[in-house]
Each structure stands twice: as C-alpha cells, then as structure tokens.
RODO-2510 file (C-alpha; in nm, 4 decimals, decimal comma):
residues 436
     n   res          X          Y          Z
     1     x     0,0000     0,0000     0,0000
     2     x     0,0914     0,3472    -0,0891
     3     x     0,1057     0,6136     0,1918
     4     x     0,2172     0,9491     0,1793
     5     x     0,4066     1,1579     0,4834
     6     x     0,4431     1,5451     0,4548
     7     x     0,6437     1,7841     0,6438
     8     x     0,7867     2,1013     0,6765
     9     x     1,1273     2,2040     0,6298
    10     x     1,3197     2,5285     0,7064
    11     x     1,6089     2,5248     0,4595
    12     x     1,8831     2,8135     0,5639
    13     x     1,9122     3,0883     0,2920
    14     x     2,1962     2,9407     0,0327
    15     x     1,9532     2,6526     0,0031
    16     x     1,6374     2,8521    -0,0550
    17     x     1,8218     2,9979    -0,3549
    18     x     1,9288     2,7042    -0,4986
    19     x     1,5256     2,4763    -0,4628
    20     x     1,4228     2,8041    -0,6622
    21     x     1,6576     2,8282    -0,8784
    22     x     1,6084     2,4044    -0,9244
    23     x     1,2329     2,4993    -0,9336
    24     x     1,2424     2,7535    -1,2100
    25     x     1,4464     2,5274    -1,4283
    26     x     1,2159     2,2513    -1,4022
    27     x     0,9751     2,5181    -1,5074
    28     x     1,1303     2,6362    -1,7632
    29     x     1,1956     2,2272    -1,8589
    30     x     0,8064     2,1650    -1,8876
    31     x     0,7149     2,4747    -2,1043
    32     x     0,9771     2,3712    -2,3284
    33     x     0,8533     2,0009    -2,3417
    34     x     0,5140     2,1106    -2,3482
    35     x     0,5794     2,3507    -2,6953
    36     x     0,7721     2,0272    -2,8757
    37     x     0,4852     1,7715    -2,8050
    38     x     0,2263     2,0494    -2,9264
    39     x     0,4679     1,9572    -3,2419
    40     x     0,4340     1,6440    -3,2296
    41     x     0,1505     1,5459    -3,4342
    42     x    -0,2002     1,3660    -3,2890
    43     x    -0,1522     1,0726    -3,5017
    44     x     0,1825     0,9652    -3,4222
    45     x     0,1387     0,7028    -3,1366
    46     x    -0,0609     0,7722    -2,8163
    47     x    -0,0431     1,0752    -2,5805
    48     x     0,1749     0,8615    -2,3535
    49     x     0,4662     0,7771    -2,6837
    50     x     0,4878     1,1438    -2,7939
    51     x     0,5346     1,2561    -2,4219
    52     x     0,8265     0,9933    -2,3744
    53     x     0,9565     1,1382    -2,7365
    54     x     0,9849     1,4021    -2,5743
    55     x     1,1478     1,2876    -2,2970
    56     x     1,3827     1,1120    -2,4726
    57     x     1,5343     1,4365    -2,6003
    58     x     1,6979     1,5287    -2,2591
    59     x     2,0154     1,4344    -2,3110
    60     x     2,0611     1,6319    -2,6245
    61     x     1,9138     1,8929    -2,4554
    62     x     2,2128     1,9226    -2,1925
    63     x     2,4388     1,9712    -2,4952
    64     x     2,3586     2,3237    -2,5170
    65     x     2,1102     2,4067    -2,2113
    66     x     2,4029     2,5106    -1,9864
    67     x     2,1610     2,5211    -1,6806
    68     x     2,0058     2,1518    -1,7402
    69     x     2,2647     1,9287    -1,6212
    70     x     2,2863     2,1202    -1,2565
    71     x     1,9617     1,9216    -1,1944
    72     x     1,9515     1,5789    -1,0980
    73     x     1,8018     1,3245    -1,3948
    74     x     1,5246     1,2125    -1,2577
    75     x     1,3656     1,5447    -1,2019
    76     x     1,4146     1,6758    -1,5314
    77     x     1,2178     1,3055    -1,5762
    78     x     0,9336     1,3639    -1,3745
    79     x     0,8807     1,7055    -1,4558
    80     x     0,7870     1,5870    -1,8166
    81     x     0,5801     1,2622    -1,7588
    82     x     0,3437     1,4516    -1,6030
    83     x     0,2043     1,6403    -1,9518
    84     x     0,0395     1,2991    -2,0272
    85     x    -0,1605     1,2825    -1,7429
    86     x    -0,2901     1,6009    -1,7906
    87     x    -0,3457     1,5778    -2,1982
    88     x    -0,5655     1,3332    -2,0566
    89     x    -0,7684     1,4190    -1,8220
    90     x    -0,8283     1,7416    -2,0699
    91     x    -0,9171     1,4258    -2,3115
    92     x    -1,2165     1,2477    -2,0628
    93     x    -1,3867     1,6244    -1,9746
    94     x    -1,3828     1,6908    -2,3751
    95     x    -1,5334     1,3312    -2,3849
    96     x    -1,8120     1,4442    -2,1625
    97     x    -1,9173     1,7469    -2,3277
    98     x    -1,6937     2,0422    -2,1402
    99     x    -1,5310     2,3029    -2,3898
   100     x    -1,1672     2,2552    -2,3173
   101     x    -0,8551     2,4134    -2,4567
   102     x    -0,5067     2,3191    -2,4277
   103     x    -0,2449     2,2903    -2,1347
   104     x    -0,0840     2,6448    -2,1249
   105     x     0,2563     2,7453    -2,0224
   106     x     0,3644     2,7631    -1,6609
   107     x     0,4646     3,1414    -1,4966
   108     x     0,6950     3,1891    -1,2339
   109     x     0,4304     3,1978    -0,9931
   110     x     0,2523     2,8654    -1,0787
   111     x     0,4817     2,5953    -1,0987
   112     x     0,5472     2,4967    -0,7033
   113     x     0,7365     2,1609    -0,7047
   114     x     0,9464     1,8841    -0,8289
   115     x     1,0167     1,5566    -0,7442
   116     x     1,2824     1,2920    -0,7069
   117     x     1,1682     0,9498    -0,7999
   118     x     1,3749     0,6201    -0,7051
   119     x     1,6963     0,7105    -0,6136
   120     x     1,8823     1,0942    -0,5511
   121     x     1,7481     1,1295    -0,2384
   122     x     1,7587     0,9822     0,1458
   123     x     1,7538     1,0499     0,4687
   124     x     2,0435     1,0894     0,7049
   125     x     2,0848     1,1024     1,0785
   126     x     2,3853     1,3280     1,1841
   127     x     2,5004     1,5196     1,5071
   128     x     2,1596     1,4553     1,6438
   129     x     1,9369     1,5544     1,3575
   130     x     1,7738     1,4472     1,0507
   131     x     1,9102     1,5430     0,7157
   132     x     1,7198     1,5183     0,4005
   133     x     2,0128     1,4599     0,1267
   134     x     1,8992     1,5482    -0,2058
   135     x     2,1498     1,5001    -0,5298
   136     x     2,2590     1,7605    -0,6192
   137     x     2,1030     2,0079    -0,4091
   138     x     2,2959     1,9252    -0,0345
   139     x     2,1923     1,8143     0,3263
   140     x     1,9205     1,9871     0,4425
   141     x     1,7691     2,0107     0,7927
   142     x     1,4311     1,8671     0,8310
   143     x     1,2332     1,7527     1,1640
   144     x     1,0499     1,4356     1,1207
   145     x     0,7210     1,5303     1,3831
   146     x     0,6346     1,1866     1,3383
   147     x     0,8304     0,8794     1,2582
   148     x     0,8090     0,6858     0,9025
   149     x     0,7331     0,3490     0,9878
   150     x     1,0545     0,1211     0,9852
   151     x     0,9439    -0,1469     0,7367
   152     x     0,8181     0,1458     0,4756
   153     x     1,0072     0,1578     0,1474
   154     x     1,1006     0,5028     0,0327
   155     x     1,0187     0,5640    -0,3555
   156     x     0,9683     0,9382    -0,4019
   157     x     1,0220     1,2869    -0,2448
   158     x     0,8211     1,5684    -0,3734
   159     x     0,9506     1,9416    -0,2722
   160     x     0,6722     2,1482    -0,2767
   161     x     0,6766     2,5611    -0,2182
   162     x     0,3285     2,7120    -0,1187
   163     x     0,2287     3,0573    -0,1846
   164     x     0,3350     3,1522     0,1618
   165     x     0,6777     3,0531     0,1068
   166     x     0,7399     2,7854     0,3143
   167     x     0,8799     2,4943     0,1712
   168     x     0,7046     2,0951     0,2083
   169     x     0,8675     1,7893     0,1592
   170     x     0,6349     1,5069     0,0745
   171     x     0,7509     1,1298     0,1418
   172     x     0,5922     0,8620    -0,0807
   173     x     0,6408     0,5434     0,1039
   174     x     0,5522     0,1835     0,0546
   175     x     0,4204    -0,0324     0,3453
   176     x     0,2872    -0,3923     0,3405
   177     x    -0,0621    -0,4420     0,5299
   178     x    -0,2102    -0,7756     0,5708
   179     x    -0,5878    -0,7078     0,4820
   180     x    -0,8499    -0,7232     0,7219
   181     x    -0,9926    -0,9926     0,9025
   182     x    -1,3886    -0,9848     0,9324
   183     x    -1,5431    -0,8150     1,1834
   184     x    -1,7474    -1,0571     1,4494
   185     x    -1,8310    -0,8464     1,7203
   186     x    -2,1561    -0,5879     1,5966
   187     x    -2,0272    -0,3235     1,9346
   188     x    -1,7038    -0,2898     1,7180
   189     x    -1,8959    -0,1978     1,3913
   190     x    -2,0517     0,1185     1,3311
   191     x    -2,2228     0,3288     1,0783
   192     x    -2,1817     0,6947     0,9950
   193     x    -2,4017     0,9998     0,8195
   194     x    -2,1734     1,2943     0,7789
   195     x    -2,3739     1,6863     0,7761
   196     x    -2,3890     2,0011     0,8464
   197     x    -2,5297     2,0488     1,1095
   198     x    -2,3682     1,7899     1,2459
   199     x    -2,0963     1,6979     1,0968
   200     x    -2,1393     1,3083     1,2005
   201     x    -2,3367     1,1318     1,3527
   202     x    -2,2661     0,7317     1,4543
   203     x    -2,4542     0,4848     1,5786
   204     x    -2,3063     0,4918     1,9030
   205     x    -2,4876     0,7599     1,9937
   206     x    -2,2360     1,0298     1,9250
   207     x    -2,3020     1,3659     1,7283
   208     x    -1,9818     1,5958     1,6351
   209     x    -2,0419     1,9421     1,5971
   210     x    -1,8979     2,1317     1,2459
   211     x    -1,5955     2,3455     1,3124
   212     x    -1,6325     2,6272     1,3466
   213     x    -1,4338     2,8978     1,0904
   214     x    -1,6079     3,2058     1,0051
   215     x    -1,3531     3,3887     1,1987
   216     x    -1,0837     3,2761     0,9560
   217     x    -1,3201     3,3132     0,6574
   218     x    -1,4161     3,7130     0,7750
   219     x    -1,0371     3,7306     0,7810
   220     x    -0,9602     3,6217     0,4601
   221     x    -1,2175     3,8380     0,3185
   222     x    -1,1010     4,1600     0,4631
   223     x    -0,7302     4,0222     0,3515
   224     x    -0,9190     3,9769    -0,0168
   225     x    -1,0647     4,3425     0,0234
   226     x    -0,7252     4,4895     0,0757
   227     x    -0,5637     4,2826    -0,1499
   228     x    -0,7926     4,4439    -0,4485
   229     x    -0,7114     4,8147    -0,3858
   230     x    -0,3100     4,7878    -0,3920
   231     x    -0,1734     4,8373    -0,7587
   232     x    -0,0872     4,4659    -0,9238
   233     x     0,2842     4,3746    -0,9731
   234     x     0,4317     4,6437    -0,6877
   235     x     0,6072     4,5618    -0,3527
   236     x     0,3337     4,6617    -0,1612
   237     x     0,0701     4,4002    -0,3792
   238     x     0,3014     4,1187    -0,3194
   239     x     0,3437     4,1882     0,0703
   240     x    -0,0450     4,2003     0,0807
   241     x    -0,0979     3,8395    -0,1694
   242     x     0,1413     3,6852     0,0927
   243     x    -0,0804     3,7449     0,3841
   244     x    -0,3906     3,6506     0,1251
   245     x    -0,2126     3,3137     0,0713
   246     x    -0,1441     3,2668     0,4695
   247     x    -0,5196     3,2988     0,5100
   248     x    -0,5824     3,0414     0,3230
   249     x    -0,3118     2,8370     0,4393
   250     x    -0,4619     2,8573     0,8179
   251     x    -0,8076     2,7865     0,7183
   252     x    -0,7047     2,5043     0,5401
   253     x    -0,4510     2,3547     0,8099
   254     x    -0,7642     2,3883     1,0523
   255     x    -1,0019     2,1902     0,8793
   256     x    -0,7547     1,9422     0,7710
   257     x    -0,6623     1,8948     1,1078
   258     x    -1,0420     1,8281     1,2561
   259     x    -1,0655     1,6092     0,9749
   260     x    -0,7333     1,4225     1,0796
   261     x    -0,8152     1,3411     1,4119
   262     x    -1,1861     1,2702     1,4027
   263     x    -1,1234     1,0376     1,0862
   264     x    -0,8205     0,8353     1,3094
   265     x    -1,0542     0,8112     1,6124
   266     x    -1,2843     0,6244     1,4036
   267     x    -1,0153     0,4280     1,2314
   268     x    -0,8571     0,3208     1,5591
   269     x    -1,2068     0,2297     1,7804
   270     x    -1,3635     0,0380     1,4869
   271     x    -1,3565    -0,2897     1,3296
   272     x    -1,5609    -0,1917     1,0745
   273     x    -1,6833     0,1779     0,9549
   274     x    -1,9977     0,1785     0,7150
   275     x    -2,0138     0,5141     0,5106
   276     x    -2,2250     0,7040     0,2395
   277     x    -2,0520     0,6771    -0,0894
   278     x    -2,1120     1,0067    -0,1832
   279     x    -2,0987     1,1782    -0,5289
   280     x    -1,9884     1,4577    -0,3770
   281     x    -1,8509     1,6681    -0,6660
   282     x    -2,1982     1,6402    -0,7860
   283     x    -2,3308     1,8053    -0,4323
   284     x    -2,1362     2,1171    -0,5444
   285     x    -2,3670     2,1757    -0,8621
   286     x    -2,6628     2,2024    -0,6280
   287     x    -2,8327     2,5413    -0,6370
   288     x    -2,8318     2,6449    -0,3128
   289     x    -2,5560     2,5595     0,0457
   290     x    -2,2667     2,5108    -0,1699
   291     x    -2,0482     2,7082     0,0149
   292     x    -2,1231     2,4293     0,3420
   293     x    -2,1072     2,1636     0,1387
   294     x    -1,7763     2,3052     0,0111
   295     x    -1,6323     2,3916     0,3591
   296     x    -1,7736     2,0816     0,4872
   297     x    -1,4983     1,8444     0,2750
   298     x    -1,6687     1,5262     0,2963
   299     x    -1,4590     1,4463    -0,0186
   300     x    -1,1590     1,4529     0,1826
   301     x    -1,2811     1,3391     0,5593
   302     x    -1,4269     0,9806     0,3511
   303     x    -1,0835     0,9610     0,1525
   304     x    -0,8796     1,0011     0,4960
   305     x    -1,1144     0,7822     0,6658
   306     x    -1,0302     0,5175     0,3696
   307     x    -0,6981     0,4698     0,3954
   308     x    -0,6450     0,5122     0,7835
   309     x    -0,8766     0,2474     0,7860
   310     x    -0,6662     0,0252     0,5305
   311     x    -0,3775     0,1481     0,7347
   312     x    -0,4952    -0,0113     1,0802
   313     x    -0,6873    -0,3351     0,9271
   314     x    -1,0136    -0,1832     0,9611
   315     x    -1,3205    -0,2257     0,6804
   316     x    -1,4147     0,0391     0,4932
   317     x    -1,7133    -0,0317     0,3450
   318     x    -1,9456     0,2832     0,1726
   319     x    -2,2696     0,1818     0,1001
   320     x    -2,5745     0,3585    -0,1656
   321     x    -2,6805     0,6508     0,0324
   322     x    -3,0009     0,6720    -0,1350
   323     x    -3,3286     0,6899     0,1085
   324     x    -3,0634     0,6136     0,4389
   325     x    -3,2589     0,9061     0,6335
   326     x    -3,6063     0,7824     0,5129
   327     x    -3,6426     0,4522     0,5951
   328     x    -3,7085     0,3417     0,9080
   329     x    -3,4446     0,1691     1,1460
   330     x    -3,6616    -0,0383     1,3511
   331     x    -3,9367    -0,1045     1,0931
   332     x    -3,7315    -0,0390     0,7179
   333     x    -4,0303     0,1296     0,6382
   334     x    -3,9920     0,4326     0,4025
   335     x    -4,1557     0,8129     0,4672
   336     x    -4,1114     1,1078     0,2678
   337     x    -3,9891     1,3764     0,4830
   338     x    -3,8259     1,7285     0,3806
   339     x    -3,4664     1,8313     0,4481
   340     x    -3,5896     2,0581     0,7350
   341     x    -3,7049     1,7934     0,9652
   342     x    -3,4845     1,7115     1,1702
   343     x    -3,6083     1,4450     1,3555
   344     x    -3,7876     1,0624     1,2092
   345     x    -4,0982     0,9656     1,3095
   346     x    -4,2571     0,6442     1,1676
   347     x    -4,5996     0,6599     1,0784
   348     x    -4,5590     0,2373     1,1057
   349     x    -4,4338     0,1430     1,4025
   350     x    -4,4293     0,4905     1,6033
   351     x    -4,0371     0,4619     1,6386
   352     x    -3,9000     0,8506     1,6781
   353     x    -3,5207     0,9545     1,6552
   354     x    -3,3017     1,1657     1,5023
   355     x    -3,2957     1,1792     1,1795
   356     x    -2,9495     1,1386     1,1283
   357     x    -2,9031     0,9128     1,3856
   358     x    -3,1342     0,6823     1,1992
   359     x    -2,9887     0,7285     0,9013
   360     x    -2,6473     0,5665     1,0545
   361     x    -2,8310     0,3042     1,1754
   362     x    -2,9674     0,2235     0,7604
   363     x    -2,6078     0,3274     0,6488
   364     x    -2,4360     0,0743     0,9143
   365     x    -2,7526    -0,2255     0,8006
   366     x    -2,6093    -0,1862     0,4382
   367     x    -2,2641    -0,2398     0,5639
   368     x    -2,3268    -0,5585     0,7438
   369     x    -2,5189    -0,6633     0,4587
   370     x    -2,1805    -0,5515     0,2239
   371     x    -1,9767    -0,7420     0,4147
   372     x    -2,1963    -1,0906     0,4310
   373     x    -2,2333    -1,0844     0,0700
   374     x    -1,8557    -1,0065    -0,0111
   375     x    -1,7566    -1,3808    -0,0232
   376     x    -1,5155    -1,5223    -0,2986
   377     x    -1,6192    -1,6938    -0,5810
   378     x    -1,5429    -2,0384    -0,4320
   379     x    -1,6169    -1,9716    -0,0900
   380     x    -1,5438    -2,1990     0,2062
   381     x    -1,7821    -2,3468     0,4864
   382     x    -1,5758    -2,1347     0,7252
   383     x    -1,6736    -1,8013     0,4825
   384     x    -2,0003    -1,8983     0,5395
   385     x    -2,0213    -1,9568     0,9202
   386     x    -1,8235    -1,6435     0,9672
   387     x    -2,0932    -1,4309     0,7880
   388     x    -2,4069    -1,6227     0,9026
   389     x    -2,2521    -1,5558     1,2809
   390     x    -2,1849    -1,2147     1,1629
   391     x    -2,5722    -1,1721     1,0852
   392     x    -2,7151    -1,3535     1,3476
   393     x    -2,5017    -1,1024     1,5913
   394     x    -2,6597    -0,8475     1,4238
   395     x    -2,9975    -0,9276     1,4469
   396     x    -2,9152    -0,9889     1,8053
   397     x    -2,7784    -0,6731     1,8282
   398     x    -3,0926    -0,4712     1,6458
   399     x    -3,3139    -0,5183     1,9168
   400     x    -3,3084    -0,2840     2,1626
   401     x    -3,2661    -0,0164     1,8533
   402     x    -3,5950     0,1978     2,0340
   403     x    -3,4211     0,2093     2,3324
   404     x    -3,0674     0,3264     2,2048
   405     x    -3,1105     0,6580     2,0864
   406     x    -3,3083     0,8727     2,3224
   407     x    -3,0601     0,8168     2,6265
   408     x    -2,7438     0,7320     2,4139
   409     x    -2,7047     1,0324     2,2471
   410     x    -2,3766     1,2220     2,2927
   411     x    -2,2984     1,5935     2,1219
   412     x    -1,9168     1,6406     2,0637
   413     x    -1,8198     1,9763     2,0087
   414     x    -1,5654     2,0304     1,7052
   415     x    -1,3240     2,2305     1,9213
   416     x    -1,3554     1,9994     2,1763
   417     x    -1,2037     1,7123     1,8912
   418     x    -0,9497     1,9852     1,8007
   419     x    -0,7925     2,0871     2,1427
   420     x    -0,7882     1,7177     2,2587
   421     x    -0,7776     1,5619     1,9566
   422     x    -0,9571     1,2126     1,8273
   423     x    -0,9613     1,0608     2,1950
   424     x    -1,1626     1,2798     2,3435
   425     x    -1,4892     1,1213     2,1847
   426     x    -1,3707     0,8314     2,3948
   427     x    -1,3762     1,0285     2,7031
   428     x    -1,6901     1,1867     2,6908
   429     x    -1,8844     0,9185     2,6531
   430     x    -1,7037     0,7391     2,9442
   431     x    -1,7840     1,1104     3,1041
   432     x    -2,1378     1,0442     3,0096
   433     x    -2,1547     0,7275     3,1311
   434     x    -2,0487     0,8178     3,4714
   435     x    -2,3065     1,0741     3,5074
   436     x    -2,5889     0,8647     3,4420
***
C-alpha cells in the first residue's frame, strides 16, 4: 500500500536559492517540453509515446542548455511525464461534453514543485538531527514530527513551495498491510451519516459538531478586500498576496486537522466503519448551500477515513446513500420527509429519533449486509459460518434499537475534537456514562 508523509522544512538561505533556482528550471523544462509535443503530431502514437519522445530528447538537450545538467536526472524526468496525465484528463472532460482548450505554459508563480523518484534522495541522521540529502542540491535540515514506519520503502520525495513561502517535503512510502480480518463483534462496527449540522453522527450515539471557521473566513475576506485596492505587480501588492495566501493556508490547516483526528478516532475504535458513498462533486452543482457543502470536505474526511482504515486493518465499506434518512431503522419502512425535519418519526411502528441518527443506523444495516455478501467466488464453509454468525449477531444486536437513541445520544463539540484531539470522543462518553 501506498502512503504518503508530509512535512515542513526550514532550509537556511543558500539553500532557498538554490530549490528556486532548481524549481524555475524545471519550469522552464516543462514549457519547453510542453511547446515540442504540441509539435508532435495527434496521429503519431498515443499521448503517452509522444510525451516519452519528448522525454527522450533530454540528453541532447544538456548539450547546449548550460543550466540543465545542474539538476539531478530524474527530475528533469518527472517534470515531463506529467504532460500525459494532464493531456488526458483534458481528453475524458472533452469526452463528456466540457469546452476545453489546451495545457498552457507555466509562470513563475505557478509551478510549485518537483520531485525525485527512485533514487537521488535519502535520509540521514547526523550530530543529532535528521538530514534530508537530495542530489545535487545538499543536506538539508528537516524535523520528522512523526516517525516513518521502519518497514516502509522510500520511492519518491516531492519538494513542494506554497504561496506563503514555506517549503514541504512530501515522502511517498511503501508499506505492506495484511488485509483485514472480518469483523465478528456488531459493538465494534458502526455506521456513519456525515452533515452540516452535524458533521457526524454514529450509531453509538455520538453527534460531532462542524468546526467552526467564520472567523478565519471574515479574515480572509477583509485580507481579499485589501488585497484588491493595492496596484498589481508592486512591492506593496506582493506583501499584501502573501498574507492573502497565509489565510488560506490557516483555514485550510484547521479543517484538515479536525478532519485528521476525528477520521483516526474512528479508524482506531472500529472494526468496521460503514459510510455514504457520496458523489460529492456532484453536491457542489446544487443550487443552493454550496459554500457548506464546500467547507464541509466530505470528499476529503471519507478519503482520509479510507486509507487510515486500510492502514490499521479496519473495513471500509461505503454503502448507496439513497433513502438512508427515510427509511425506518426499527421497521425499514420508508416516509417522505423534507430536508428541514430534523427528527424521524414512523408513521408504522411509532419509532421517533433523530434523523441522522437513523440514518447511521440504515447506512451501518447496508454495511453488514456488504460485508456478508462479499464472499469469494469459491467460498469456504468457514466463509459462510463467519458471515451467518456475523448476521445472526446483528440481528441480536438490532433489538433494543428503540431504546438506544433517546438516552445514548452524545454531542461532541468540534473544538472539543481539536484541542484534545480524536480521543476525546472516547472520554466523553465514558464522562457520560459516569453521570448517568
């Protein structure tokens, strides 16, 4: 499995220079690959063949680009490769009916990293500190704030310089997992509708609040606001776009970081985590909300969620979201009920909850269900015990549903998940618990 490890590195001022100057030529590398496959022409072999043409020319290249052999090989490489990936995903949105154009050259401003793929790079422990040795380029200081995993296999480094100027170096490591064993016990398995209003809500009873960040977002816009009267190109413009860009950067480090820790506490309590698969790049086209649904990032909480759970041997499973919130969870009867209710009430059987909660209880029934019908083609007689034990738990399990939510439910405040991070779920329901 593929895992990738970012971190920040101050690199003194002699090596800021040179990961710019590296940076530009690499630049200046794909706008000149990018005008001689525009050359090339359409019929001549796929997208992928012209680009490796292309490629191919590098060493004549460093016959009489002075500045091209100061970089290490495998850069200049990877900086080209990368023009047939985007040729086509251009390709598959012309496919579907979008008016696109071609890839366009890259200014100073908007080419932000390189990478160094195989070999010309490693990591060095000397006089007490860690050393990130790049060919070519020197030792540079870097502090690890969390340890790669002994057994991981290191196959690429990616340098990356934001808009605020710091510099990121991002690990791409290889570690072997042994996949997951199925999940027996139902009180390790749970089910989970992501909102707004809440931003999840389990069927364990606990509700997480949505962070919190108009603060940041006020700030950015008076940032924006100042931003748009200085004159473009001066000193002054540049100082300002800086502190635009920094904005950003702490609005996005904040989210990212509630998302981090609530999607590891789920990861590491769970033997089994039952999601909504949801389209959600087809949320944003909605009329109205977008800007929630935007700053909400269930895109990127699910994908997180995915591969920490692949990472500690738990199942992922997403299931059709479709109707979760309008059927029934004690009954599976379905009632038509608009976004604005909060709360289910079956006209059936009289059962009354939450509405998400109910919904996670639907979402986490379609896991199970996943799961017990995920057998091989030749499955064994154990296969089948294990899944007909795994549903008869269940239905054990479903019984007292009427009598789970009304008492059971929990509301986690985000900041509380920030400022303790992803244990503190743990700890207020064992807080709950004491109290009643």
């Amino acid at each position: 499995m593929y895992y990738a490890y970012k971190y920040r590195f101050k690199p003194p001022d002699a090596h800021r220079e040179e990961l710019d100057r590296h940076r530009d030529i690499c630049r200046q590398l794909y706008n000149h690959a990018l005008y001689r496959f525009n050359q090339i022409a359409d019929d001549v072999g796929t997208v992928k063949q012209r680009v490796r043409s292309v490629r191919d020319e590098l060493p004549d290249l460093k016959q009489w680009w002075d500045d091209l052999p100061t970089v290490y090989s495998t850069v200049l490489q990877t900086t080209v490769m990368p023009i047939a990936d985007s040729v086509n995903a251009l390709g598959k949105f012309k496919q579907n009916g979008y008016g696109v154009g071609q890839l366009k050259w890259k200014p100073p401003r908007e080419f932000h990293s390189f990478t160094y793929s195989q070999s010309g790079f490693k990591l060095d422990k000397k006089g007490g500190r860690t050393l990130l040795s790049l060919s070519k380029l020197g030792d540079i200081p870097i502090r690890l704030h969390r340890t790669i995993p002994d057994n991981a296999t290191l196959k690429q480094v990616t340098l990356k310089k934001e808009p605020t100027g710091e510099w990121f170096a991002t690990f791409g490591v290889e570690l072997d997992r042994e996949p997951p064993t199925k999940p027996e016990n139902p009180e390790r398995c749970v089910g989970i509708d992501v909102g707004i209003l809440t931003y999840a809500h389990d069927t364990s009873g606990t509700a997480v609040g949505s962070l919190d960040l108009s603060s940041e977002r006020e700030r950015l816009e008076r940032e924006q606001r100042k931003l748009s009267r200085k004159q473009h190109g001066s000193a002054i413009y540049e100082k300002q776009r800086r502190r635009v860009a920094e904005c950003h950067a702490d609005l996005r480090r904040k989210r990212r970081d509630f998302l981090h820790k609530l999607s590891t506490y789920y990861a590491w309590e769970y033997d089994l985590v039952a999601v909504e698969d949801l389209n959600v790049a087809g949320m944003m086209q909605f009329n109205s909300n977008s800007r929630n649904r935007v700053s909400a990032a269930w895109g990127t909480f699910l994908r997180m969620l995915e591969y920490k759970c692949e990472r500690e041997g738990t199942h992922f499973i997403p299931v059709n979201p479709r109707n979760t919130t309008k059927e029934c969870a004690a009954c599976g009867v379905k009632s038509d009920k608009p976004l604005w209710i909060r709360e289910h009430s079956c006209p059936t059987c009289g059962f009354t909850a939450d509405r998400d909660w109910n919904g996670a209880w639907n979402i986490l029934r379609r896991g199970i269900k996943k799961v017990g019908a995920g057998r091989s083609e030749s499955p064994s007689s154990e296969s089948h015990r294990d899944s007909d034990r795994l549903r008869k738990s269940w239905n054990d399990f479903r019984t007292p549903v009427e009598a789970a939510l009304p008492t059971g439910t929990i509301v986690v405040p985000a900041q509380r998940v920030v400022e303790a991070g992803s244990p503190t779920l743990k700890r207020e329901r064992k807080r709950a618990s004491r109290v009643g």
